[in-house]
C-alpha positions in Angstrom: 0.0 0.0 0.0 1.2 3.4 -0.6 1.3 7.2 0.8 1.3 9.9 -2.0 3.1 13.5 -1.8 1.5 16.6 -3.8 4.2 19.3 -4.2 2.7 22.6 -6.0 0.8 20.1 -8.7 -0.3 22.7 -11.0 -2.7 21.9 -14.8 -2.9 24.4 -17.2 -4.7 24.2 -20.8 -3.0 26.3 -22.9 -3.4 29.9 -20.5 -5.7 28.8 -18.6 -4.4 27.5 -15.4 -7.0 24.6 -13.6 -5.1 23.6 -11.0 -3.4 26.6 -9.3 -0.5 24.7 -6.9 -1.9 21.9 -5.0 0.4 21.0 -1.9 -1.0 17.9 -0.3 0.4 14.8 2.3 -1.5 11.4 2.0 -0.4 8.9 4.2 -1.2 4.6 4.1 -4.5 3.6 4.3 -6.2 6.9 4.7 -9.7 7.9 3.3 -9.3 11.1 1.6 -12.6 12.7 0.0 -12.2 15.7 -2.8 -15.1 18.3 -2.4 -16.2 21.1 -4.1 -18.4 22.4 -6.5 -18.8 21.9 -10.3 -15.6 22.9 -11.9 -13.2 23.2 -9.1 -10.5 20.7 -10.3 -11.5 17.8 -8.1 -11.7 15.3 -10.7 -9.1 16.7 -12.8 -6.5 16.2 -10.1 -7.6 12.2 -9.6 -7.0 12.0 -13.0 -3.5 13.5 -12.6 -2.6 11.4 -9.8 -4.3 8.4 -11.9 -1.6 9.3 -15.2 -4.9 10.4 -17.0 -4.1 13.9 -17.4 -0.3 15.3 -17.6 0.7 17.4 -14.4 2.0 20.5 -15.9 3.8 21.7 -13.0 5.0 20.5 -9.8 5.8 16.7 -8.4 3.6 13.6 -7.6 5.2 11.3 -5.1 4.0 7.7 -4.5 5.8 5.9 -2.1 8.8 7.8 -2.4 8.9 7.6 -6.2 8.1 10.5 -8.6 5.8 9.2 -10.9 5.2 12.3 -13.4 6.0 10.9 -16.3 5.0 7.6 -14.9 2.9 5.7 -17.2 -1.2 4.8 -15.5 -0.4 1.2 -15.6 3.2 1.0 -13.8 1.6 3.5 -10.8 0.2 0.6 -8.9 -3.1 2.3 -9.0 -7.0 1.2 -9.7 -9.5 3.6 -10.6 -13.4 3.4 -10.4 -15.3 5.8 -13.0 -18.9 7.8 -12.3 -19.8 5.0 -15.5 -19.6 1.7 -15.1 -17.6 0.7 -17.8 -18.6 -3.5 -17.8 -17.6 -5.5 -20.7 -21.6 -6.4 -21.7 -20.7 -9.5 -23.5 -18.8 -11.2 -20.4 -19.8 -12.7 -16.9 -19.1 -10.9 -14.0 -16.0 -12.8 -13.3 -14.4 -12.2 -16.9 -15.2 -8.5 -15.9 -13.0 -8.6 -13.1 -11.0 -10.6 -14.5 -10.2 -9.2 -17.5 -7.4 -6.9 -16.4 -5.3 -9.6 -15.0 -5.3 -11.5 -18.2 -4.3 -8.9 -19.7 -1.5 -8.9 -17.5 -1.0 -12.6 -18.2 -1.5 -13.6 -14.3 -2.2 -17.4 -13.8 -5.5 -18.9 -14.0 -5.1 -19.6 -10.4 -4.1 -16.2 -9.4 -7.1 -14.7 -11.2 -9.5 -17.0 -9.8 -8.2 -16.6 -6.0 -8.4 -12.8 -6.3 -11.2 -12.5 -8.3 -13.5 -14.8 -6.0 -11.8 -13.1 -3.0 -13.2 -9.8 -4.3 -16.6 -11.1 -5.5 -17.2 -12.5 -1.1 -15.9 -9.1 -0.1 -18.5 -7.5 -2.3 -21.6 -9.9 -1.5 -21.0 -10.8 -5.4 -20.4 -14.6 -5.7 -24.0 -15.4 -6.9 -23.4 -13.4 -9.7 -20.3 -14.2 -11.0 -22.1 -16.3 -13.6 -24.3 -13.1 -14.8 -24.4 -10.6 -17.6 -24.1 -7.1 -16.5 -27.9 -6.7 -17.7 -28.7 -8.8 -15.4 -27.8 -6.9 -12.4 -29.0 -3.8 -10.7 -27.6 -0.5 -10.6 -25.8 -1.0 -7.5 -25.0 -4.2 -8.5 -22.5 -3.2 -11.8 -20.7 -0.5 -9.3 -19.6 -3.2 -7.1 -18.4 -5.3 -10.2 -16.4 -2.3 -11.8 -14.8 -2.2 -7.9 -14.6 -5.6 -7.7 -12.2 -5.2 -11.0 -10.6 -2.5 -9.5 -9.7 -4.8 -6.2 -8.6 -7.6 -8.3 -5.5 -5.4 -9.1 -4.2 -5.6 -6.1 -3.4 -1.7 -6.6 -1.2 0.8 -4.1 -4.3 3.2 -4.2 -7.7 3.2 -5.2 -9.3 6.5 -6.9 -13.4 6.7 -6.9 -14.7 9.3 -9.2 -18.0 10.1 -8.4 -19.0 6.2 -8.5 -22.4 6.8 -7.1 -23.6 9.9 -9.4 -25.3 7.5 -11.5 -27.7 5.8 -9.4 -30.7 6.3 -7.4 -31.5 7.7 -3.9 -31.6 4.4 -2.3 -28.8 2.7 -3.8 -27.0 5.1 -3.4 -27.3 4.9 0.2 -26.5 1.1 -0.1 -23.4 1.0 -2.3 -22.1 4.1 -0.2 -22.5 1.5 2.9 -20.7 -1.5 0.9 -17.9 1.5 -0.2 -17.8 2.4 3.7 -17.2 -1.6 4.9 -14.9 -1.8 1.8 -12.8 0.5 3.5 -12.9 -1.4 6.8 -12.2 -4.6 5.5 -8.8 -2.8 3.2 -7.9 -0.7 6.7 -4.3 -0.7 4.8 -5.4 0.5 1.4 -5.2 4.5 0.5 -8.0 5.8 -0.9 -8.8 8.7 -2.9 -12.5 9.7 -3.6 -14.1 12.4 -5.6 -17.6 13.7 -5.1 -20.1 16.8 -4.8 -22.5 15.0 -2.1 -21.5 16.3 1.3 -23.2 13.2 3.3 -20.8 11.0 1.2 -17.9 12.9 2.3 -19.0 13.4 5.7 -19.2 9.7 6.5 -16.6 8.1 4.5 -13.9 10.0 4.8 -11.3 10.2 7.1 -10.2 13.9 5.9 -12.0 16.3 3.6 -10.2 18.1 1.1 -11.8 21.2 -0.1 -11.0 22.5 -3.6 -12.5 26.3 -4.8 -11.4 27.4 -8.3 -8.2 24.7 -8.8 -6.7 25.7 -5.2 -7.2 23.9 -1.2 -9.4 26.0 1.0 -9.2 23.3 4.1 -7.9 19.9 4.8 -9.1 18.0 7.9 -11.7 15.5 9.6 -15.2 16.1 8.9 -16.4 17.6 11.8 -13.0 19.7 12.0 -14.8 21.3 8.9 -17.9 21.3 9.9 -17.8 22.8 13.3 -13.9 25.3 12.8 -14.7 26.2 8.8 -11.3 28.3 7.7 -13.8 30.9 5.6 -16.7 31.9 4.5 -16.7 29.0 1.5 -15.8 26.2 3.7 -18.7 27.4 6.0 -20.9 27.1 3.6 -20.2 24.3 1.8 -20.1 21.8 4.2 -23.3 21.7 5.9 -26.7 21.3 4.6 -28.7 23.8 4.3 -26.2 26.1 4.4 -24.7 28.1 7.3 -26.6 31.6 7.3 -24.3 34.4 7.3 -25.1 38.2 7.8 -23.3 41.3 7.8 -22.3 42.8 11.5 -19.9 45.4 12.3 -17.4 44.7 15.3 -18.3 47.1 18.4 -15.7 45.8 21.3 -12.8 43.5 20.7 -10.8 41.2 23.5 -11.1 37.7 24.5 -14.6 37.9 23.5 -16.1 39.7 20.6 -19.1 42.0 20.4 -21.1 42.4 17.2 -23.9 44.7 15.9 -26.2 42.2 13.9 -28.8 43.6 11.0 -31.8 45.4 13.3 -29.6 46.9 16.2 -29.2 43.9 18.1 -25.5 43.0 19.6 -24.1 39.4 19.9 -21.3 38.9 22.0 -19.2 36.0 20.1 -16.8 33.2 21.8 -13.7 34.5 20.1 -10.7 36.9 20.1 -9.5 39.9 18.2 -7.4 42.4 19.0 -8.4 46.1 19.4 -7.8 47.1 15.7 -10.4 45.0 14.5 -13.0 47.5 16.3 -15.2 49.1 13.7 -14.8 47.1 10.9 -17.0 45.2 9.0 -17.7 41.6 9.4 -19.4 38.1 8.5 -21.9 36.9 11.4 -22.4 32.5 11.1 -24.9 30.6 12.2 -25.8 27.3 11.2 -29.9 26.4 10.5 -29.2 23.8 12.9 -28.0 25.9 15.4 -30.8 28.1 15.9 -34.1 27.9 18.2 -37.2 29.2 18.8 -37.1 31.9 22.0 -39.4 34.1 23.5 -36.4 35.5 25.4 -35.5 39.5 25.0 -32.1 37.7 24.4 -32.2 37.1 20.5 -30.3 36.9 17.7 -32.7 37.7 14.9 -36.0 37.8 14.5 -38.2 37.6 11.3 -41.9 36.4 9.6 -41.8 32.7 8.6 -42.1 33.0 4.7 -42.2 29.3 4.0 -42.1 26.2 6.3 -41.6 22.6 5.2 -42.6 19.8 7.3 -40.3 17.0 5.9 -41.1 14.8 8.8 -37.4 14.0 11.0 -37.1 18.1 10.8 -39.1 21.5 9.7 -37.4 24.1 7.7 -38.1 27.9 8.0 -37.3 30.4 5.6 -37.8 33.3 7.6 -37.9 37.4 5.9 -36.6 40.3 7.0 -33.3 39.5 8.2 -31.0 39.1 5.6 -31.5 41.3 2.3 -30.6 38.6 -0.5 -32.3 35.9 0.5 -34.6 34.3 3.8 -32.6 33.4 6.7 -33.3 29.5 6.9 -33.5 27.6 10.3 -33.6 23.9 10.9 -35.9 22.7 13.6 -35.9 18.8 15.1 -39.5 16.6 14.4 -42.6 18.3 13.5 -43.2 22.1 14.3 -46.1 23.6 13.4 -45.9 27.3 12.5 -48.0 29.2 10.5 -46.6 31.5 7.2 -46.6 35.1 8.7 -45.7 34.4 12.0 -43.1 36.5 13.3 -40.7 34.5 15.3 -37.5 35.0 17.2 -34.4 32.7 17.5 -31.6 32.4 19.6 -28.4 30.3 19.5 -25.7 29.4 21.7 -22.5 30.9 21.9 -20.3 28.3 21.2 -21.8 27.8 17.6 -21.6 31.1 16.5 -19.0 31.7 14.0 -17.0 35.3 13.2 -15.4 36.2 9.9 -13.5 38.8 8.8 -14.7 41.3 6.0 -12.5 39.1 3.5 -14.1 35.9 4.6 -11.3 34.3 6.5 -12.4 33.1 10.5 -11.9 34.6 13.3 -9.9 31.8 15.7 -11.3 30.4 18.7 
């Protein structure tokens, strides 16, 4: 099994520049999980570190080696696509065992690892089967079943659940997550734009934004000490809320003037010449209750509620100028459109940025 070194990768086509100097340390048998929106570079730099794609600057290390001009088959590594890509005329186990005839293995070989794979995938009834003869779910275990047959250094997943529905999804995600149990040894690299994906397979989230790293850490690192204003907002559904404030005292605690006069007092420092200026206010829809208290943090008329059963979401007006402030609520709440509600939150789950969007530390 292998770690992996990216020193300032960098991918350009032509003048435009994709991948803006990507420095990142992977070590053996780690989950890591790309994340970010459409565009980013997420799966352009799994296809660098695959061999699919040149690396136009900088150095990928695997296992001590550069490997830039490294052709894809001599890097020890196995890649699973967002399609399928089954052979439709052959069984399941010429499917996964195609690639180690092609690499003239022995018949024995292939069968031990191909049958090995096929238990650790719940596949052995099918080995027999036609790729239209399986689900959806089904053909993604085969095309990593392939994959493990390799016996790679690392595994790369590009967005291999995109193409199926809500509830396989959830199922192959489960069979991906014991995957990685029953491989504890085995690096693996995984692309995708689904947050609850990353969230509970990986074992640190990278976050790309325009070709560059915005954080690098465990999930709930992420989730609960975001770096900015993106990664606050991007990891988390709905989104974290964020309003304008203007600091008003500084010190180990920070005061803030919210939108409609009132002042929060936030759980972290600044220093006194941070007093006055302008300044990005967090709160998570999660975060925030319902409170009859004089003690608020916002108040506003419910525009929209959704009962979706486990929670209730209110997008509530008058708060935030763009767009409704939305809050989260546990179970079944009823509230009525045009009520005006106040909500309150505590102070340890506030969050502070500065007015270029980069936190304030705790």
């Amino acid at each position: 099994m292998a770690s992996l070194s990216l020193k300032g990768i960098r991918k350009s086509y032509g003048a435009v520049e994709v991948i803006k100097g990507v420095d990142l340390e992977i070590e053996q048998g780690e989950f890591i999980v790309f994340v970010g929106p459409s565009g980013c570079g997420k799966s352009t730099l799994l296809r660098m570190i695959a061999g699919l794609e040149r690396i136009t600057g900088g150095e990928l290390v695997i296992d001590g080696q550069v490997v830039n001009d490294v052709p894809p088959s001599k890097r020890g590594i196995a890649m699973v696509f967002q399609s399928y890509a089954l052979y439709p005329h052959m069984t399941v186990y010429d499917n996964m065992a195609f690639g180690m005839r092609i690499a003239k293995e022995s018949k024995e070989e292939i069968d031990r690892r191909v049958r090995s794979a096929a238990e650790i995938l719940q596949l052995t009834p099918y080995l027999d089967r036609l790729p239209k003869a399986l689900s959806g779910g089904q053909r993604q275990r085969v095309a990593i079943g392939r994959a493990i047959c390799r016996d790679p250094k690392v595994f790369l997943f590009d967005e291999p659940l995109s193409n199926l529905d809500a509830a396989l999804r959830v199922a192959t995600r489960i069979e991906i997550a014991k995957l990685n149990e029953q491989m504890a040894d085995t690096t693996m690299i995984y692309v995708t734009h689904d947050q609850v994906e990353a969230m509970t397979l990986a074992d640190r989230i990278v976050v790309l934004s325009a070709g560059r790293i915005e954080q690098v850490g465990p999930p709930l690192e992420l989730y609960e000490h975001p770096a900015n204003l993106f990664v606050a907002q991007f990891i988390g559904s709905p989104a974290m809320n964020i309003v304008k404030g203007k600091i008003e005292e500084t010190g180990a605690q920070t005061s803030v003037r919210l939108p409609g006069g009132n002042s929060v007092t936030v759980d972290v420092a600044t220093d006194a010449s941070e007093k006055g200026k302008d300044c990005h206010f967090g709160v998570r829809p999660e975060d925030l209750t319902v409170t009859t208290a004089d003690d608020f943090l916002f108040e506003g008329t419910v525009d929209i509620a959704e009962g979706l059963g486990e929670v209730t979401l209110l997008y509530v007006s008058d708060i935030r100028e763009d767009e409704p402030l939305v809050v989260k609520l546990p179970g079944i709440v009823k509230v009525d459109k045009g009520q005006k509600l106040r909500f309150a939150a505590e102070k340890a789950k506030l969050h502070l940025f500065d007015a270029d969007g980069k936190t304030y530390r705790r």
